[in-house]
C-alpha positions in Angstrom: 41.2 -54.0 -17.7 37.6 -54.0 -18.9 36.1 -51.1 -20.7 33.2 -49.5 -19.4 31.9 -48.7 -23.0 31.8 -52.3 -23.5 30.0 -53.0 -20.6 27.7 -50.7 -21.7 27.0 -52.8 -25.0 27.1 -56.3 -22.9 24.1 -54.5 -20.5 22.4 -53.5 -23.4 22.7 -56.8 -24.7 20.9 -58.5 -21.7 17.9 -55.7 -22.0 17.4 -56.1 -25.3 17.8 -59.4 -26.7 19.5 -59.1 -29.9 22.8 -57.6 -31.4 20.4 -55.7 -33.8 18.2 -53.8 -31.0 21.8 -53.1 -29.6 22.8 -51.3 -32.3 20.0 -49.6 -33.3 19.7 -48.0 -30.1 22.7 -46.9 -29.4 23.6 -45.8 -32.9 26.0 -48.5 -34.1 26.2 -51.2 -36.9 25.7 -54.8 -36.0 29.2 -55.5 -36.8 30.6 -53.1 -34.6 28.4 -53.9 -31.7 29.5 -57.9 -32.5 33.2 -56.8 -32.6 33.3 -54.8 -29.4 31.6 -57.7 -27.3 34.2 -60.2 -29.0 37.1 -57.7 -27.8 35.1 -57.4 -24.0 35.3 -61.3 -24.3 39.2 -61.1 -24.7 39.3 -58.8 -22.0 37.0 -61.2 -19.4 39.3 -64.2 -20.7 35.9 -66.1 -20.6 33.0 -66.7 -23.0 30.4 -63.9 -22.7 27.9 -65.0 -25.1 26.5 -68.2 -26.8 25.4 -68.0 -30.5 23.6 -70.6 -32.2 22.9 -68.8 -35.9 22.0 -65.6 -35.8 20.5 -65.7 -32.5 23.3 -64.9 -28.7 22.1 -65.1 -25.0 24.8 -64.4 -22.5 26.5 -67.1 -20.6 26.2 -67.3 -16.6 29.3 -65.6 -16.8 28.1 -63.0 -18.9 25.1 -62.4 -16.7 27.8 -62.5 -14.0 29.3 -59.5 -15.7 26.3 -57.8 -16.3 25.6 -57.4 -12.6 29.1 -56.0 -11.8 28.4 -53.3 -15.0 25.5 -52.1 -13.1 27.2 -51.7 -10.0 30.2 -49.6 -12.1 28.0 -47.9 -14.0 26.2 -46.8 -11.0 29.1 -45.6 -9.4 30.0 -43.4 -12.1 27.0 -41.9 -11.8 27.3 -41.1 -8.5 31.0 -39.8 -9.4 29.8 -37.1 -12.4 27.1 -36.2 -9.2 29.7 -35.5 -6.8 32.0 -33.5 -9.6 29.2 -31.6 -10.9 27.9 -30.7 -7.0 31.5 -29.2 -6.4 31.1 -26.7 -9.5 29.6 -23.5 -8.1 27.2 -22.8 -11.0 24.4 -25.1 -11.7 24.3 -24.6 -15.6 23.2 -26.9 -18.7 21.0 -29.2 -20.7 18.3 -31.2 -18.6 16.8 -34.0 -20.5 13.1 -34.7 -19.6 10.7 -37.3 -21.0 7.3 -36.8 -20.0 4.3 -39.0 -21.2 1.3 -36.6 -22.5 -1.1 -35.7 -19.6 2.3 -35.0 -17.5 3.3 -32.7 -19.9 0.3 -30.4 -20.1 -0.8 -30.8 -16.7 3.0 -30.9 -14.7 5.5 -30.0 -16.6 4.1 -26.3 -17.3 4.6 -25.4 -13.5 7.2 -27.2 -12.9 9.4 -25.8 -15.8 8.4 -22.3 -14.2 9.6 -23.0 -10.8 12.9 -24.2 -11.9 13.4 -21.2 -14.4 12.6 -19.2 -11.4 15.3 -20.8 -8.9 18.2 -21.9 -11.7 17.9 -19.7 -14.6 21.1 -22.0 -15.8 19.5 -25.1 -16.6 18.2 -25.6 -20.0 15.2 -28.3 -20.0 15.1 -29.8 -22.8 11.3 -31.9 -22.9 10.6 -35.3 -25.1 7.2 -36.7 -25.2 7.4 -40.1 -24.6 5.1 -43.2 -23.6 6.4 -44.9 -20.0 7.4 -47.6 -22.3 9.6 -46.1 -24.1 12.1 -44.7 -21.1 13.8 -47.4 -19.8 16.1 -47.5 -23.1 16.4 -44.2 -23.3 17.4 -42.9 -19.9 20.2 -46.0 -20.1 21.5 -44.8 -23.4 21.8 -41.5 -21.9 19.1 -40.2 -24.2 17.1 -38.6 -21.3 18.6 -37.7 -17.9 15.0 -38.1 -16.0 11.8 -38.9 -17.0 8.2 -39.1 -15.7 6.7 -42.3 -16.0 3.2 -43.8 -14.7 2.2 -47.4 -13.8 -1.4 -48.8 -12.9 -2.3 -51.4 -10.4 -3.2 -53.8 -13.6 0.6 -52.4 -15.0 3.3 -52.6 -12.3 6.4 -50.6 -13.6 8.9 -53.5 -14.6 12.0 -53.5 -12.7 15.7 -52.0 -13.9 18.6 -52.5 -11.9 19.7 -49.6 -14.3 17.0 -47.6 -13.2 16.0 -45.6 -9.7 12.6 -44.0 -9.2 10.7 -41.3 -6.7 7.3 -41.2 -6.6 5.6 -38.2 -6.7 1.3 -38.3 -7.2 -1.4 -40.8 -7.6 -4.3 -40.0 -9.4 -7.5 -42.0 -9.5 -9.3 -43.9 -12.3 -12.5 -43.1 -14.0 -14.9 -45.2 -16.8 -16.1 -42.4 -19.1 -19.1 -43.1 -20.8 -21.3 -41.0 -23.0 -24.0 -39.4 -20.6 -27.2 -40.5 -22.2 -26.3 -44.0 -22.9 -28.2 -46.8 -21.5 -27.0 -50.4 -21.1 -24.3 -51.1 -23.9 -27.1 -54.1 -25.5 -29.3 -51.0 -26.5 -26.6 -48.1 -27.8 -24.8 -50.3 -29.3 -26.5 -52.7 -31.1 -26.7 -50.9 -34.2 -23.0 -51.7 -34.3 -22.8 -55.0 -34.8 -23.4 -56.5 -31.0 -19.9 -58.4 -29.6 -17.0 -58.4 -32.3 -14.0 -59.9 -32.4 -11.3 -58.1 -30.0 -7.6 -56.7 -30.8 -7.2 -57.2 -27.1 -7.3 -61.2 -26.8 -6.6 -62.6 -23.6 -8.7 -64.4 -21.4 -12.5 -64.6 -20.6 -14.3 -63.1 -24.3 -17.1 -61.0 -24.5 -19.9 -63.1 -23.7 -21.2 -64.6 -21.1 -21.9 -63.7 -17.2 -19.2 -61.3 -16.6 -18.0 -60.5 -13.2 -20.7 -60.0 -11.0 -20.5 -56.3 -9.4 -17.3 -55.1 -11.0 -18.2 -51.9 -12.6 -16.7 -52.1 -16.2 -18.3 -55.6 -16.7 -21.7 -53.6 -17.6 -19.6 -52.0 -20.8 -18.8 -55.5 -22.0 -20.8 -55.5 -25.2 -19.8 -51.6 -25.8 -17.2 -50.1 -28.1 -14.0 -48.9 -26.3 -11.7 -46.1 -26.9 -8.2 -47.3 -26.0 -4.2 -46.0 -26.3 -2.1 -46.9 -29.3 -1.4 -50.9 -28.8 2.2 -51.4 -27.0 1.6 -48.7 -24.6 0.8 -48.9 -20.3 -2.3 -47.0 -21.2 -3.5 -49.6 -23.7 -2.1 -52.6 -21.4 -4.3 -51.0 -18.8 -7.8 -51.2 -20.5 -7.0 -54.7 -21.3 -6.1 -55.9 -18.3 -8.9 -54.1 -16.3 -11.1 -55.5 -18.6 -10.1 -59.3 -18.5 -10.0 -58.9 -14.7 -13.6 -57.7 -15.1 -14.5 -61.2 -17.2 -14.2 -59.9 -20.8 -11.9 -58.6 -23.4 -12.8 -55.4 -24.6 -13.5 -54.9 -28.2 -11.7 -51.4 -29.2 -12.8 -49.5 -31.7 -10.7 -46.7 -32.1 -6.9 -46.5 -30.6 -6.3 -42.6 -29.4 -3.7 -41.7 -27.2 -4.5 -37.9 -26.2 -7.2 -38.0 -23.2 -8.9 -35.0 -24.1 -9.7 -36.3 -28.1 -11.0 -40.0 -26.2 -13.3 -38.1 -24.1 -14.7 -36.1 -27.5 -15.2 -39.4 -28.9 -17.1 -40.7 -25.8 -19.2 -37.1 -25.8 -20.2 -38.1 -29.1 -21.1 -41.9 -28.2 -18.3 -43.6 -30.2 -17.4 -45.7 -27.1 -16.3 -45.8 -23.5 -12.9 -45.3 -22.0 -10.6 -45.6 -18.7 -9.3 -42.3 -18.2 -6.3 -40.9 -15.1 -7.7 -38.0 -13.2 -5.4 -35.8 -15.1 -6.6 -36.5 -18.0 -10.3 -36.1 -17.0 -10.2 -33.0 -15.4 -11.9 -31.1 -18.3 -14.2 -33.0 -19.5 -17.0 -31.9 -22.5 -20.6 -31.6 -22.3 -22.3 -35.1 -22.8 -19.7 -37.6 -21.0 -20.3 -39.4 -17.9 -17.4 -40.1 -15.7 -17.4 -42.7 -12.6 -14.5 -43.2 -10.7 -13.3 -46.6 -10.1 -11.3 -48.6 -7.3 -8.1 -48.4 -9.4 -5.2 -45.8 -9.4 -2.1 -44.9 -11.7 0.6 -43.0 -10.1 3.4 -41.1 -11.3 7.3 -41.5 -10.4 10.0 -39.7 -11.2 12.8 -41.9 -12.6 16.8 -41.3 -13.4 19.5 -43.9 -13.6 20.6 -45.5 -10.4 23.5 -43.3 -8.8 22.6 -39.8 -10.6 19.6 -38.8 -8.1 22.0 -36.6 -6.5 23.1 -34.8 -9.1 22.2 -31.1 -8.9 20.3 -30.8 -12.1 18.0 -33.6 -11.4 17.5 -32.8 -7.8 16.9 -29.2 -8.8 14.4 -30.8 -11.3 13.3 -33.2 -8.6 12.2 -30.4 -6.2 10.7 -28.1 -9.3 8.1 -31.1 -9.4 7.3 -31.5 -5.9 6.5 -27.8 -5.2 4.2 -27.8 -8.1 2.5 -31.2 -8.2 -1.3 -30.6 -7.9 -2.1 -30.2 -4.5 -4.2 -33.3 -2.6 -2.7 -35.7 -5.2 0.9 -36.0 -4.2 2.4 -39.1 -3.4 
């Protein structure tokens, strides 16, 4: 019979790459990570894995396996669901990761209206970058999260992973309000520098005709911390517009990048959510791009209580006009 803990490792294995990201995440040594899979390897009667050095990648029957884990897994989910539906009182911890601007402008309301309806639950909140679920709702770290993509940042598929959406917000290029065109604000700084971005196109050259960020090619930009969906999505928008941005400074909270704009330290793409208060001085133009927000959970638990009571909480207080 093959353990489901084990499959749990061999998944893990097949998301992350190495033995060492295994057990990092999931709070184990490398040995006993290494020793487990060699005992789910006895168990299959097959070879799992393929090492050459340090370095494994699953076999095709491994990957095989992997496929089947999801499907168990899944339905163990959907069991501890069913179970938890039958118990009359809907009580406990609720694990949330929110990235920022969700948690300051939906979580506040939506922790209200499920306080309000099932005083039971206990949500317990995580600030998190989108990037950062994926691993941690499989571990069993979170039990739901909000997570965003933008059209330049599809959210990469999980078969682990199940998702609702619940708003779209639209984009908007905030630029200080008395700047002219970036070759005359900006010169003073130097004129086009080298780019953490890299990527195609560069910063010279003719740009990309009427797209609307290629007149902030030369200018300074404000982006996320690198390795975030926020970050990916200046980049990207920017190559598509003909040019790799050169960023300045990396800031993650909205409101701080739009003081930085207010005070002519660059330009910046910012979500609706996180422009909604903008400071004297800043400029803000909406552009023909959108980031939305979905609710995700792994596959087979969406109908647990908790994280449809959670589920609803968000719908009934998503800002209005905005909802997916």
């Amino acid at each position: 019979m093959l353990d489901v803990r084990r499959l749990r490792l061999l998944r893990e294995l097949a998301h992350r790459g190495t033995i060492a990201a295994v057990a990092e995440a999931l709070a184990f040594t490398p040995s006993a990570v290494s020793q487990q899979l060699a005992v789910l390897e006895r168990e299959a009667g097959t070879a799992l894995l393929e090492r050459t050095g340090r370095r494994v990648r699953l076999t095709p029957a491994g990957l095989a396996l992997v496929g089947h884990a999801e499907a168990v897994l899944e339905r163990l989910e959907q069991a501890a669901a069913e179970l938890a539906a039958a118990r009359t009182d809907l009580t406990g911890a609720v694990r949330i990761g929110a990235f920022p601007t969700a948690t300051r402008a939906i979580l506040p309301a939506a922790l209200a209206a499920l306080d309000r309806d099932h005083p039971g639950l206990e949500p317990m909140v995580d600030e998190i970058d989108p990037a950062e679920v994926a691993p941690r709702l499989r571990a069993g770290d979170l039990d739901v999260a909000l997570v965003h993509e933008y059209d330049f940042v599809p959210a990469a598929p999980d078969l682990a992973l199940d998702s609702r959406p619940l708003l779209e917000e639209s984009m908007f290029l905030a630029s200080p309000d008395e700047a002219g065109p970036p070759a005359e604000r900006w010169d003073a700084y130097g004129g086009v520098g080298g780019s953490d971005a890299g990527g195609a196109g560069g910063t010279g050259g003719g740009g990309a005709g009427g797209d609307p960020l290629a007149r902030w090619r030369d200018a300074p930009w404000i982006a996320s911390t690198p390795g975030t969906l926020c970050h990916a999505m200046t980049v990207r928008a920017c190559q598509a517009a003909g040019f790799a941005p050169r960023i300045r400074h990396h800031v993650d909270d909205f409101a701080t990048v739009l003081a930085m704009v207010a005070i002519g330290q660059g330009v910046a793409l910012v979500p609706e959510l996180g422009a909604a208060d903008p400071p004297g001085g800043v400029r803000l133009a909406e552009l023909p791009m959108r980031r939305r927000t979905l609710i995700a959970f792994r596959r087979g638990s969406g109908d647990h209580p908790a994280i449809a009571a959670f589920v609803a909480a968000l719908r009934s207080s998503a800002p209005a006009g905005r909802r997916a």
